[in-house]
DOVEXRO-239090 format. One line per 5 residues: number of its first residue (from 1); their letters; for each residue x negated, y negated, z of N, C-alpha, C. Coordinates in steps of 0.001 Angstrom, whole numbers, plus 500000, padded with zeros to 6 digits. Last residue first. Example, Ala and Ser with C-alpha at 12.3 -4.5 7.8 and 13.67 -1.06 7.14 Angstrom:
2) SA) 487150 502250 507080 486330 501060 507140 487100 499970 507870 ~ 486810 505690 507800 487700 504500 507800 486800 503300 507800
//
This chain:
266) XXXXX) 197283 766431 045360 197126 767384 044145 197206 768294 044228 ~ 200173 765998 047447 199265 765928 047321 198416 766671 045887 ~ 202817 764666 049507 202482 765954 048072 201115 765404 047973 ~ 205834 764295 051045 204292 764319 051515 204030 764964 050438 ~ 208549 762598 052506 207739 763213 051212 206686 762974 051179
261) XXXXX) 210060 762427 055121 208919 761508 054689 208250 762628 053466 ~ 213157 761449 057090 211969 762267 056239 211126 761874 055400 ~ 215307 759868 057523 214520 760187 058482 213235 760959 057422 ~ 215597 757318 055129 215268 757912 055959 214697 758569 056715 ~ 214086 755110 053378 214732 754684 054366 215628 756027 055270
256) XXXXX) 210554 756410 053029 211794 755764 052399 212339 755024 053583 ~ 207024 756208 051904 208208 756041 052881 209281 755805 052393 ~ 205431 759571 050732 206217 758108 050051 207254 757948 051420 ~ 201933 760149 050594 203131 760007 051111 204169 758573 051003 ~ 199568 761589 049415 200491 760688 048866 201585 761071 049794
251) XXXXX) 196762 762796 049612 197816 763055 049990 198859 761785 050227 ~ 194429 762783 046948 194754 761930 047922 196098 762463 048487 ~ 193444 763514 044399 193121 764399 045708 193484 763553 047092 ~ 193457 761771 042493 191769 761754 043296 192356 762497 044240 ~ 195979 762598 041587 194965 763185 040881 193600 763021 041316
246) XXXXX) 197630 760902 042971 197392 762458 043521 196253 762759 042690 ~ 197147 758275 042314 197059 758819 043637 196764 759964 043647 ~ 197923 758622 039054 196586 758490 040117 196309 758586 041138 ~ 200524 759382 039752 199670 760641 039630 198505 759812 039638 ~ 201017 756575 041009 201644 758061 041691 200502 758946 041136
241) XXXXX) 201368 755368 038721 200474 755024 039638 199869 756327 040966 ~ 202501 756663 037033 201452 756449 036410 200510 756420 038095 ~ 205696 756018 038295 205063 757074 038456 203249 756974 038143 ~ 205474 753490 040501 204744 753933 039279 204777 754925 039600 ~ 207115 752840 043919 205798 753380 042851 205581 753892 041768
236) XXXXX) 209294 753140 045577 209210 751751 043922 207759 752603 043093 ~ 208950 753907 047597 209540 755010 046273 209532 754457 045446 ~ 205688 753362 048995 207145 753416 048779 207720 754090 047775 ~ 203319 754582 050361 203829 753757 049565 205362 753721 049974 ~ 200155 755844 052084 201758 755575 052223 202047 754581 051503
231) XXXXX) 197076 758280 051388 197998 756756 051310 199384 757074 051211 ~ 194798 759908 053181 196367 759724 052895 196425 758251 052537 ~ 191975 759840 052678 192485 760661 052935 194229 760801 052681 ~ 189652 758237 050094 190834 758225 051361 191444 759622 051230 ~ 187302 758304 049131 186733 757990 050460 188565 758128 051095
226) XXXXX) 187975 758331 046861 187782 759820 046778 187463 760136 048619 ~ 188130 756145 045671 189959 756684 046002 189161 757817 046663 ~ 185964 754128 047110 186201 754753 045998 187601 755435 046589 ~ 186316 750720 048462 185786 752526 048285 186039 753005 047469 ~ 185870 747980 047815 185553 748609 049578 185182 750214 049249
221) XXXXX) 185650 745970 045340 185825 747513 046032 185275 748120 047113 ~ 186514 743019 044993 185719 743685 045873 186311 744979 045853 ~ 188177 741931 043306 187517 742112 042732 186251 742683 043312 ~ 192018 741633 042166 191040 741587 043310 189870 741747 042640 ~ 194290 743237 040307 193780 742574 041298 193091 742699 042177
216) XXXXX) 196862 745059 038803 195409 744553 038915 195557 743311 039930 ~ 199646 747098 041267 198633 745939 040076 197436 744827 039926 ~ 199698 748403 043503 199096 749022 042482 198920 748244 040892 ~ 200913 746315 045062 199625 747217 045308 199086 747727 043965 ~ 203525 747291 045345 203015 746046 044865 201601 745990 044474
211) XXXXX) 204437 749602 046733 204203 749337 045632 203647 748404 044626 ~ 202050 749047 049642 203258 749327 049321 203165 749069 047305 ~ 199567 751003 051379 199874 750053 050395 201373 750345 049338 ~ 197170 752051 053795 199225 751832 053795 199358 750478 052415 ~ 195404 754475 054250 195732 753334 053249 197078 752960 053248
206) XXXXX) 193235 756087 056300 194727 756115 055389 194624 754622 055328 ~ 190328 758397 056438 191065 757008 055978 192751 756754 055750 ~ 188567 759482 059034 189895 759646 058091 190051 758462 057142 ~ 186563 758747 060831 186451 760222 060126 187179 759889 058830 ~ 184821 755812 061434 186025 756506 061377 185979 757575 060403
201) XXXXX) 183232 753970 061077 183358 754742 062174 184426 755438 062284 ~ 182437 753213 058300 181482 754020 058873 181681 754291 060310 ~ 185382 750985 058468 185165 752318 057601 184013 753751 057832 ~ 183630 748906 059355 184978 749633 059900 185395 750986 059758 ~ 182481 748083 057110 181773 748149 058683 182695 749277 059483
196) XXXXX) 184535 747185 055209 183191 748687 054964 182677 748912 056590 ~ 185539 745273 056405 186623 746663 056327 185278 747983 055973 ~ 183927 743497 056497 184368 743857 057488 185026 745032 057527 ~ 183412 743356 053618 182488 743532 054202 182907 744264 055685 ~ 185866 742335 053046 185506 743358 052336 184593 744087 053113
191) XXXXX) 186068 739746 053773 187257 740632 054105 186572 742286 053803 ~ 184076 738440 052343 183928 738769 053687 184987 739382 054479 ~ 184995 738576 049814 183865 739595 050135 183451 739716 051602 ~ 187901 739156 048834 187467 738124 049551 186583 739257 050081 ~ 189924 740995 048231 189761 739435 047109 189183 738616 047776
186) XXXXX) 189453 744429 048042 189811 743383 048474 189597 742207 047677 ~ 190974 747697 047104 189929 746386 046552 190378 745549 046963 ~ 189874 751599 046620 190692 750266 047368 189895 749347 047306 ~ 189382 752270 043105 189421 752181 044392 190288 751602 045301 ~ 189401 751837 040293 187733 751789 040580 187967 752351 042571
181) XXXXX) 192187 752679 039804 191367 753359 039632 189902 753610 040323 ~ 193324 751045 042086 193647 750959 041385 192537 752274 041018 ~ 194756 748626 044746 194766 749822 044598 194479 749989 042652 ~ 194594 745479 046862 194976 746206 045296 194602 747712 045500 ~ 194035 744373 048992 194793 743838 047967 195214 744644 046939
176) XXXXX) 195534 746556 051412 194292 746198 050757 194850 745026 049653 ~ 195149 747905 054889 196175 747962 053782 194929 747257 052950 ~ 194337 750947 057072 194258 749568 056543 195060 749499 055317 ~ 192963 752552 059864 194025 752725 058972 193993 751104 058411 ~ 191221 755430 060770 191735 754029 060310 192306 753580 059324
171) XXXXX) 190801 757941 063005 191219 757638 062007 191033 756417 061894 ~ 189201 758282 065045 189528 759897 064016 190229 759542 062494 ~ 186340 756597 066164 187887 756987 065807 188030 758093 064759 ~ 184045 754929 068181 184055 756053 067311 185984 756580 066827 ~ 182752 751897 068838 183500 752442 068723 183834 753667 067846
166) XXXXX) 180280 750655 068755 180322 751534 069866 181365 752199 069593 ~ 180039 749123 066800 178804 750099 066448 179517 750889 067636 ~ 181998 746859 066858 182484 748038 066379 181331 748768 066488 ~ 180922 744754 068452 181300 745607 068997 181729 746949 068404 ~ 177931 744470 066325 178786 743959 067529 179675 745129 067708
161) XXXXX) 175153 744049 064281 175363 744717 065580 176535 743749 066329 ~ 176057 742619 061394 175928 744339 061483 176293 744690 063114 ~ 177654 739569 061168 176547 740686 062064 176840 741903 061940 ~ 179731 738071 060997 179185 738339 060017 177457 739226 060316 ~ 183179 739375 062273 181711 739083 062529 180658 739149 061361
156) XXXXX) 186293 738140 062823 185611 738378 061860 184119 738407 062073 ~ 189627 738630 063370 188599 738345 063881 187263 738606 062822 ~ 192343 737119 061484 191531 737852 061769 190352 737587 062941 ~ 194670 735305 060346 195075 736423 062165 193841 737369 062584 ~ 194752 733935 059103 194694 735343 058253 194817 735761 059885
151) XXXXX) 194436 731170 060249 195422 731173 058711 195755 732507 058838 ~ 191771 731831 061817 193613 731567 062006 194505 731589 060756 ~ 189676 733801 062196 190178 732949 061066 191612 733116 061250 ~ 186904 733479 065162 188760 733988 064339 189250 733130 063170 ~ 184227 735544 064658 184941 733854 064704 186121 734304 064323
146) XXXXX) 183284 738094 067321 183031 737609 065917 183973 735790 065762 ~ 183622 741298 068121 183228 739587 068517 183038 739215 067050 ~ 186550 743569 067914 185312 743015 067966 185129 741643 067923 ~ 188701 744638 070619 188105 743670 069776 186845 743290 069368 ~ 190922 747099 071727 189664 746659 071841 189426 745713 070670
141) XXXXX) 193201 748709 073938 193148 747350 073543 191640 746925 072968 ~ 195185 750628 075301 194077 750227 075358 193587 749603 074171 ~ 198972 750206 075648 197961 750996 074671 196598 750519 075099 ~ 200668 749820 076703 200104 750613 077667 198420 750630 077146 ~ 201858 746858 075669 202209 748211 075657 200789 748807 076578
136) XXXXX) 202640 744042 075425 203851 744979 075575 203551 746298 075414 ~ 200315 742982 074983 201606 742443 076159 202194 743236 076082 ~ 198457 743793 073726 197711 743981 074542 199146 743251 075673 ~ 199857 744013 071252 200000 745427 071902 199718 745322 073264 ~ 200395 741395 070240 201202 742213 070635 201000 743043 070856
131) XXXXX) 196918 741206 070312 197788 740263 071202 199494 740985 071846 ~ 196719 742859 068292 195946 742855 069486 197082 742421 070596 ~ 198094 741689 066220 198031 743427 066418 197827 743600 068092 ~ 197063 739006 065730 198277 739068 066261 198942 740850 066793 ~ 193696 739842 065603 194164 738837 066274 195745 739213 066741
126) XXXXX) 192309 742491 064760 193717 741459 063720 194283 741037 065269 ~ 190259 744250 064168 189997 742928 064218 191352 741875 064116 ~ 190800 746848 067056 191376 746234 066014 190652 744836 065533 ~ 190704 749774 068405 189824 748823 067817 191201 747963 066907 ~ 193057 751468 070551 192841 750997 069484 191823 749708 069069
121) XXXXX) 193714 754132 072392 192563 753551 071942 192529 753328 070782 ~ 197207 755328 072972 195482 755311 072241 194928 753654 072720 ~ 200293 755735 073866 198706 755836 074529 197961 756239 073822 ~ 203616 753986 072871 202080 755149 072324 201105 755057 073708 ~ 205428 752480 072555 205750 753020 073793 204203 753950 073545
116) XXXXX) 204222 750708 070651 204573 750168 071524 204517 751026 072625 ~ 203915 751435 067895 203226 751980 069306 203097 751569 070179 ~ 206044 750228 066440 205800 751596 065915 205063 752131 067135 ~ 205185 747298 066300 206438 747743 066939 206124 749362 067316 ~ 202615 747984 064803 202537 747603 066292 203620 747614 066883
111) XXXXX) 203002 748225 061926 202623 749453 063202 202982 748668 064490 ~ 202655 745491 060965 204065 745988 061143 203700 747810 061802 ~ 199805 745155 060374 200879 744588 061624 201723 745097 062024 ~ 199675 746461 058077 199097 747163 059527 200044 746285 060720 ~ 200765 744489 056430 201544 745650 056441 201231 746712 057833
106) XXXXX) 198946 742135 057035 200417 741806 057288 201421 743263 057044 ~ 195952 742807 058807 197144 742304 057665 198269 742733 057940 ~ 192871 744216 060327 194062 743552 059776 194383 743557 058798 ~ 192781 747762 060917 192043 746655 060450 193227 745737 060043 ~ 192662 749883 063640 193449 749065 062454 193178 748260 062147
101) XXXXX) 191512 753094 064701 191241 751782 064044 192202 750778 063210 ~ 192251 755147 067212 191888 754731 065664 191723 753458 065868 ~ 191921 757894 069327 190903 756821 069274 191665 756420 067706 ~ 194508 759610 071160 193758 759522 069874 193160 757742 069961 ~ 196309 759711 073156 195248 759962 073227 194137 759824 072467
96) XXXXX) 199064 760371 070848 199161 760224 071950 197443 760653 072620 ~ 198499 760323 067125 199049 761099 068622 198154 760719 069979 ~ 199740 759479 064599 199082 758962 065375 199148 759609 067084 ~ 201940 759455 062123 200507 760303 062273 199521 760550 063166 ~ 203824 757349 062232 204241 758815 063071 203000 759647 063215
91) XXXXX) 202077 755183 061605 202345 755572 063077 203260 756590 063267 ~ 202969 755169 059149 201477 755167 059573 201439 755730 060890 ~ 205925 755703 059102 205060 756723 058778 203167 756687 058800 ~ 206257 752366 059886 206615 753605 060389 205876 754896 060400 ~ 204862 751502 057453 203920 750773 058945 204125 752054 059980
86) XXXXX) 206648 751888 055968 204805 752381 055757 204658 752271 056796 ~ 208871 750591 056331 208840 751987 056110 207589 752430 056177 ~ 207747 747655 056891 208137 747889 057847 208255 749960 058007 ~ 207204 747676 053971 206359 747192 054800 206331 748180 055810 ~ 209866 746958 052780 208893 747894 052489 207605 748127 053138
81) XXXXX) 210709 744932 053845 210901 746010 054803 210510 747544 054240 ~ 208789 743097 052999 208533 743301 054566 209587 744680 054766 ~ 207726 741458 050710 207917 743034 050686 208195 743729 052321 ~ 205907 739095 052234 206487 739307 050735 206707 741272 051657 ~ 206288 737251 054345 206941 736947 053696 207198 738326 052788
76) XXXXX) 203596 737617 055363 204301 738084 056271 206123 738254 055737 ~ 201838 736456 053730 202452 737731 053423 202797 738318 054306 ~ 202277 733322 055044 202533 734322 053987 202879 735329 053921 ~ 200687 733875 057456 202415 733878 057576 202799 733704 055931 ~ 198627 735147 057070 198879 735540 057541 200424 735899 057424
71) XXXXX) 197110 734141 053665 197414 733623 054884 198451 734820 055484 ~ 195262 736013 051134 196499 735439 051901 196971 735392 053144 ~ 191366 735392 051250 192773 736503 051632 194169 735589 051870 ~ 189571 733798 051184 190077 733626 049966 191729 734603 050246 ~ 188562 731463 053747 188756 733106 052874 189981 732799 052237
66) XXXXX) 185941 729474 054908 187115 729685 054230 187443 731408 053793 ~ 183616 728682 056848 183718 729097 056261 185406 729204 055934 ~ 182532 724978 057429 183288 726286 058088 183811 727036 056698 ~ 181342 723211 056050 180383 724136 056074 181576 725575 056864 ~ 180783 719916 055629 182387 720766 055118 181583 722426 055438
61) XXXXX) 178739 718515 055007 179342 718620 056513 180865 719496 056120 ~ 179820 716880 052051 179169 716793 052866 179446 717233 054059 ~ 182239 718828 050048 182115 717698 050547 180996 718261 051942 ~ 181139 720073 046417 181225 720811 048101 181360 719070 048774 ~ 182440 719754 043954 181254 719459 044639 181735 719647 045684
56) XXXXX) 184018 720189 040144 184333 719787 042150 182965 719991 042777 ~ 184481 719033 037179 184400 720484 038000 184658 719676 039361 ~ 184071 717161 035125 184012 718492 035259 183990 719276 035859 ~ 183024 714656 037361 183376 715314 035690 183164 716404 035759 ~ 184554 715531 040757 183713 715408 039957 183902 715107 038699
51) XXXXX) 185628 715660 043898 186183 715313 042603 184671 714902 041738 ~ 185377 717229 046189 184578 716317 045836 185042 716300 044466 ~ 187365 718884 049284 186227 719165 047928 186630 717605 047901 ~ 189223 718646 051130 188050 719764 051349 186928 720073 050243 ~ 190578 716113 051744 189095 716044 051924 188114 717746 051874
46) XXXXX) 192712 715812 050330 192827 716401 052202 191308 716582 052466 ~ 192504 715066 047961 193075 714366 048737 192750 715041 050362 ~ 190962 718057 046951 190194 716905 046821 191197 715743 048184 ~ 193773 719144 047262 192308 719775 048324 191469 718464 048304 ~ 195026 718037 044798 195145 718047 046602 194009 718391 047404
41) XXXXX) 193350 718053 043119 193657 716891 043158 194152 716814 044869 ~ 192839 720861 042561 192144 720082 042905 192185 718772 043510 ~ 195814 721920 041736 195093 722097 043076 193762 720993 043845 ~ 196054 720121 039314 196823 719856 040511 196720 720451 041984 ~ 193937 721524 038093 193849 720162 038479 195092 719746 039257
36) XXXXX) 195617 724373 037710 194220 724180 039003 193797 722691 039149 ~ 197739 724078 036255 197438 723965 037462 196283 724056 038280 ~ 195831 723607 033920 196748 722296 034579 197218 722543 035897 ~ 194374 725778 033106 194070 724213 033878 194635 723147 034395 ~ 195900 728264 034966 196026 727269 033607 195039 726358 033971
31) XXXXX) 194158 730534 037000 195508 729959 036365 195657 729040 035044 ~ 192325 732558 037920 192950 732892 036456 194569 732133 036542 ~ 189940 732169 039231 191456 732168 039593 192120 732864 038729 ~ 187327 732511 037153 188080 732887 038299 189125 733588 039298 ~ 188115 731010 035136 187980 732308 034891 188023 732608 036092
26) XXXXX) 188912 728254 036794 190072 728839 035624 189594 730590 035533 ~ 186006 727901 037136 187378 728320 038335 188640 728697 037786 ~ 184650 727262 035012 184343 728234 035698 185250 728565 036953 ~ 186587 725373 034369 186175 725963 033478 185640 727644 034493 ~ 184956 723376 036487 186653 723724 035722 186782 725217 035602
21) XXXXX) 182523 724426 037872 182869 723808 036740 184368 724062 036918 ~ 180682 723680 041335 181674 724289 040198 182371 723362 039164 ~ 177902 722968 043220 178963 721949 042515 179206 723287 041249 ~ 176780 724142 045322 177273 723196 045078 178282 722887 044532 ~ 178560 728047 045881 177364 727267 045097 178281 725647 045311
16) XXXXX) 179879 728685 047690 178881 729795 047791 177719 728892 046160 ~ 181593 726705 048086 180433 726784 048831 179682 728181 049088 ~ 183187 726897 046386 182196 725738 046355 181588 725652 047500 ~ 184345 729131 046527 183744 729264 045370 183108 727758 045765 ~ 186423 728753 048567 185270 729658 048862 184312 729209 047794
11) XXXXX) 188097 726773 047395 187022 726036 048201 185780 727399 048901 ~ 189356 728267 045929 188463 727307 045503 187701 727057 046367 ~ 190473 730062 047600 189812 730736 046479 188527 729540 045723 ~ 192175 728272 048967 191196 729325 049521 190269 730035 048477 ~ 194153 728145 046629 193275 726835 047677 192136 727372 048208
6) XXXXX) 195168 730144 046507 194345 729362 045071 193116 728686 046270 ~ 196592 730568 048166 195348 731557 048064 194802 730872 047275 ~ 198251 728321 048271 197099 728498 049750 196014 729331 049418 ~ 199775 729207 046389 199061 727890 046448 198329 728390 047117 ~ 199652 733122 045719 200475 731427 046239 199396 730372 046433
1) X) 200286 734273 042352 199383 733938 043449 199896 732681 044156
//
């Protein structure tokens, strides 16, 4: 886990209650104590928490919300041209006229080269998706309202009624922290929340999660495996992981590095 997510992870957790224990952020996070007092010790220095015995205290007037999701230009870093093969085969599925949805992150991003020359109607909450489509392509362009969280490139509304209630799509498409039996699973409940909102307007689901994906982690389940329609991986994938895919009846498609795209399903 990188620093920044720790960081983000703590300071969510002290302000969904006052004052946290050690102890209770170690189970958490799940690092050592020794590193999480060297997290503390910084965050505490840059003023976003309250050094306590035992634990940390929300600092006074500290109230903008935080997320716990990895920063933008992070995982802009990890696995990219495994990335870049998913992002491809997300967007060969996508035809010309079609309404979808892309919810942010750093593997959906990588579509946006992919529909450049395209014509749809795309919802998106992901700030840098938007931005590069809404300069370089034809594509129609929509955003919901909400506060932007810069670190993560998101837009974010904590309101049932905004702009997504109007938008209807055939598909959407999203990546996740984890993949695993209970589902697709985010690490941040207001990441989570936004992707369920998202999810009740759209027929299809596809899931672009590269091999990495399929180890524990996280602790929000957005859906059950039984809510997706296609997920795109890579060829690194577990087999193990693989026949869980296929065995909820999911059409498993593996990107490679050529032209063709292995499609199987249960």
């Amino acid at each position: 886990m990188h620093e920044r997510e720790r960081w983000q992870m703590i300071v969510s957790a002290v302000q969904e209650r006052p004052v946290v224990s050690v102890r209770d952020l170690v189970d958490r996070i799940g690092v050592s104590p020794a590193t999480l007092r060297r997290d503390l010790t910084k965050l505490a220095g840059m003023g976003r928490v309250r050094r306590i015995h035992g634990g940390i205290e929300a600092v006074h007037g500290a109230t903008r919300p935080y997320l716990t999701a990895l920063s933008f230009e992070a995982g802009q870093t990890l696995n990219v041209e495994r990335k870049r093969l998913i992002a491809r085969a997300a967007a060969a599925l996508c035809e010309d006229g079609e309404s979808i949805i892309i919810n942010g992150g750093t593997t959906t991003y990588q579509m946006a080269d992919f529909l450049i020359d395209r014509h749809l109607q795309i919802l998106t909450n992901s700030f840098p998706i938007a931005q590069m489509l809404a300069m370089a392509s034809d594509n129609r362009i929509s955003l919901p309202g909400g506060e932007i969280f810069r670190e993560q490139g998101l837009v974010l509304s904590p309101f049932d009624a905004d702009a997504t209630q109007h938008f209807t799509a055939s598909r959407i498409f999203i990546s996740c922290y984890s993949v695993s039996a209970r589902g697709i699973i985010e690490s941040d409940p207001l990441v989570a929340r936004a992707v369920s909102k998202l999810l009740d307007r759209a027929d299809r689901l596809v899931v672009l999660a590269d091999s990495s994906k399929f180890e524990a982690g996280g602790s929000m389940v957005i859906c059950p495996l039984s809510r997706v329609e296609t997920l795109i991986t890579d060829s690194a994938i577990a087999p193990a992981a693989a026949d869980m895919v296929r065995s909820a009846g999911i059409n498993l498609v593996i990107a490679d590095g050529g032209l063709d795209l292995v499609s199987s399903a249960a």
